[in-house]
KESENU-565768 format. One record per residue (C-alpha): residue number from 1; residue in three letters; chain; x, y, z. Coordinates in nm, 2 decimals. Last residue first. Example, Ala and Ser with C-alpha at 12.3 -4.5 7.8 and 13.67 -1.06 7.14 Angstrom:
KESENU-565768
resi,resn,chain,east,north,up
2,SER,A,1.37,-0.11,0.71
1,ALA,A,1.23,-0.45,0.78
This chain:
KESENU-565768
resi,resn,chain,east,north,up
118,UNK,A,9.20,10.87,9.61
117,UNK,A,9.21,11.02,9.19
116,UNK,A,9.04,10.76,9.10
115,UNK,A,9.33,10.68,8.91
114,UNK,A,9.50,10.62,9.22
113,UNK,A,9.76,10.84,9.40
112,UNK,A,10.04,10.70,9.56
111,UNK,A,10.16,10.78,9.90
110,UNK,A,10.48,10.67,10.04
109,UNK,A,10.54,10.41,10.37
108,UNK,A,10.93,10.29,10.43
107,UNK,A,10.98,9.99,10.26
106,UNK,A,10.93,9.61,10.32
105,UNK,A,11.12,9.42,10.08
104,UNK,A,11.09,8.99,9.94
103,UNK,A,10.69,8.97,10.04
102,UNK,A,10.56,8.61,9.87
101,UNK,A,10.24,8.64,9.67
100,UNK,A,9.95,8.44,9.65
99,UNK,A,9.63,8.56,9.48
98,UNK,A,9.26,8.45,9.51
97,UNK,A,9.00,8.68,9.32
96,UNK,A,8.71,8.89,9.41
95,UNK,A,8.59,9.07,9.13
94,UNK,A,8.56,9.45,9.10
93,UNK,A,8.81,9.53,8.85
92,UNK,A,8.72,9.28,8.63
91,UNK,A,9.00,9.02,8.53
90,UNK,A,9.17,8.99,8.20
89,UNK,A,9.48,9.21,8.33
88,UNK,A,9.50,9.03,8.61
87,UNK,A,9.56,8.73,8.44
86,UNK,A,9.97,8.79,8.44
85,UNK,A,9.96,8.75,8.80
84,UNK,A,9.79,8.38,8.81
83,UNK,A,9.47,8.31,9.01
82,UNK,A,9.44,8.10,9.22
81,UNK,A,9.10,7.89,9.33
80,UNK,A,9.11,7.85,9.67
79,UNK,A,8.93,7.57,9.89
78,UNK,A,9.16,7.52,10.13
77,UNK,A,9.27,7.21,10.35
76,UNK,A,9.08,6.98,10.15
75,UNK,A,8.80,6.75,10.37
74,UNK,A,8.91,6.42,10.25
73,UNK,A,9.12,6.36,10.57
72,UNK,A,8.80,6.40,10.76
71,UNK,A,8.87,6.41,11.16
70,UNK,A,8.58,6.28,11.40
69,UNK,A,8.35,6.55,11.48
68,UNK,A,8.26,6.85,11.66
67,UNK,A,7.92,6.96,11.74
66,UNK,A,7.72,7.23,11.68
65,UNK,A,7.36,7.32,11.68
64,UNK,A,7.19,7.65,11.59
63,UNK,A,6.84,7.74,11.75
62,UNK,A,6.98,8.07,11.90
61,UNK,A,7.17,8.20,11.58
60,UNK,A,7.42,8.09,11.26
59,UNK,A,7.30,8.27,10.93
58,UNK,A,7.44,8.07,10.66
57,UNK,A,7.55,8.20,10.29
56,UNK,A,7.47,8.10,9.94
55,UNK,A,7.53,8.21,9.57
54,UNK,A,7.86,8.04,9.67
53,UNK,A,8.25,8.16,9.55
52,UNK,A,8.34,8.27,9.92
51,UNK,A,8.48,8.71,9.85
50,UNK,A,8.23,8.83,10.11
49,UNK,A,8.05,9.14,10.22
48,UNK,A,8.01,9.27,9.88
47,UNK,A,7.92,8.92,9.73
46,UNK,A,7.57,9.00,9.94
45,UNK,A,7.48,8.62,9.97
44,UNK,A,7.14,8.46,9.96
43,UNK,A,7.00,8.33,10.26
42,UNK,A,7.00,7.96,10.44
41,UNK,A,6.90,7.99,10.76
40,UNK,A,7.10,7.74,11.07
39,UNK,A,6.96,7.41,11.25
38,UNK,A,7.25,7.22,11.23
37,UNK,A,7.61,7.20,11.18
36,UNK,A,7.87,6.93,11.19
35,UNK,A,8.22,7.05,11.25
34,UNK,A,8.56,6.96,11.13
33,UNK,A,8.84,7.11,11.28
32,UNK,A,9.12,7.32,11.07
31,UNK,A,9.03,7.65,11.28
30,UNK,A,8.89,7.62,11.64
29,UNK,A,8.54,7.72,11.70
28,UNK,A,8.41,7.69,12.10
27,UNK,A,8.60,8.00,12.21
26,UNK,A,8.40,8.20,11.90
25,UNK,A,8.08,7.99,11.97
24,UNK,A,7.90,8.15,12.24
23,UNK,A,8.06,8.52,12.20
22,UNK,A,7.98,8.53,11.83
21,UNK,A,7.60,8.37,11.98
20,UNK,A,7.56,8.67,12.14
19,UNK,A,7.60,8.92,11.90
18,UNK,A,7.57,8.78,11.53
17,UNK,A,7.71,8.46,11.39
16,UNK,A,7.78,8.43,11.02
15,UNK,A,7.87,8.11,10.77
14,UNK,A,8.08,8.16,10.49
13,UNK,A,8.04,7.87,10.20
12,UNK,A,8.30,7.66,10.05
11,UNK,A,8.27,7.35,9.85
10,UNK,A,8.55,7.15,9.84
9,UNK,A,8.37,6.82,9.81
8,UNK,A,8.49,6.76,10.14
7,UNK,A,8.31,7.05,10.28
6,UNK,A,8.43,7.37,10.31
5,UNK,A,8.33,7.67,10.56
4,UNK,A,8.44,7.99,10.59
3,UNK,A,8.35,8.18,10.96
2,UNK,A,8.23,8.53,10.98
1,UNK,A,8.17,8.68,11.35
């Protein structure tokens, strides 16, 4: 189980429970509640298993500690960084970017074929 994390500087890093301790905290996690954490690893992220903007990531296990806490009003809801449509064009195909959109007609389903020929 991934989780993303921001603090109220609005720094955002995702933080990863494996097995066990997925089904210990999952019921115990509720979104848009403040947390304080202890006692997790520090590692470096693989940016292909996650689009956060931090060099960083948390491994959640055993040992970890967490309790909730009073509410922080200067804790930002999000911590996303759009990007406008007409800057796609500027952007690397592989990066991870934050878009908003708004969905005006749903369609039946077609096939397209990409330059990649999938």
């Amino acid at each position: 189980m991934n989780i993303d994390l921001i603090d109220r500087e609005g720094t955002m890093i995702q933080a990863t429970f494996f097995n066990d301790n997925a089904e210990r905290w999952f019921p115990k996690i509720s979104e848009n509640n403040v947390y304080v954490f202890a006692n997790g690893q520090v590692k470096m992220a693989n940016k292909r298993f996650t689009s956060i903007k931090n060099d960083f990531c948390l491994t959640l296990g055993n040992e970890t500690e967490i309790q909730e806490a009073q509410e922080d009003t200067t804790i930002m809801a999000n911590g996303f960084s759009f990007t406008k449509i007409e800057q796609l064009k500027n952007i690397p195909a592989s990066a991870t970017i934050d878009l908003i959109g708004a969905i005006f007609e749903i369609s039946s389903i077609t096939a397209i074929k990409m330059k990649s020929g999938d």
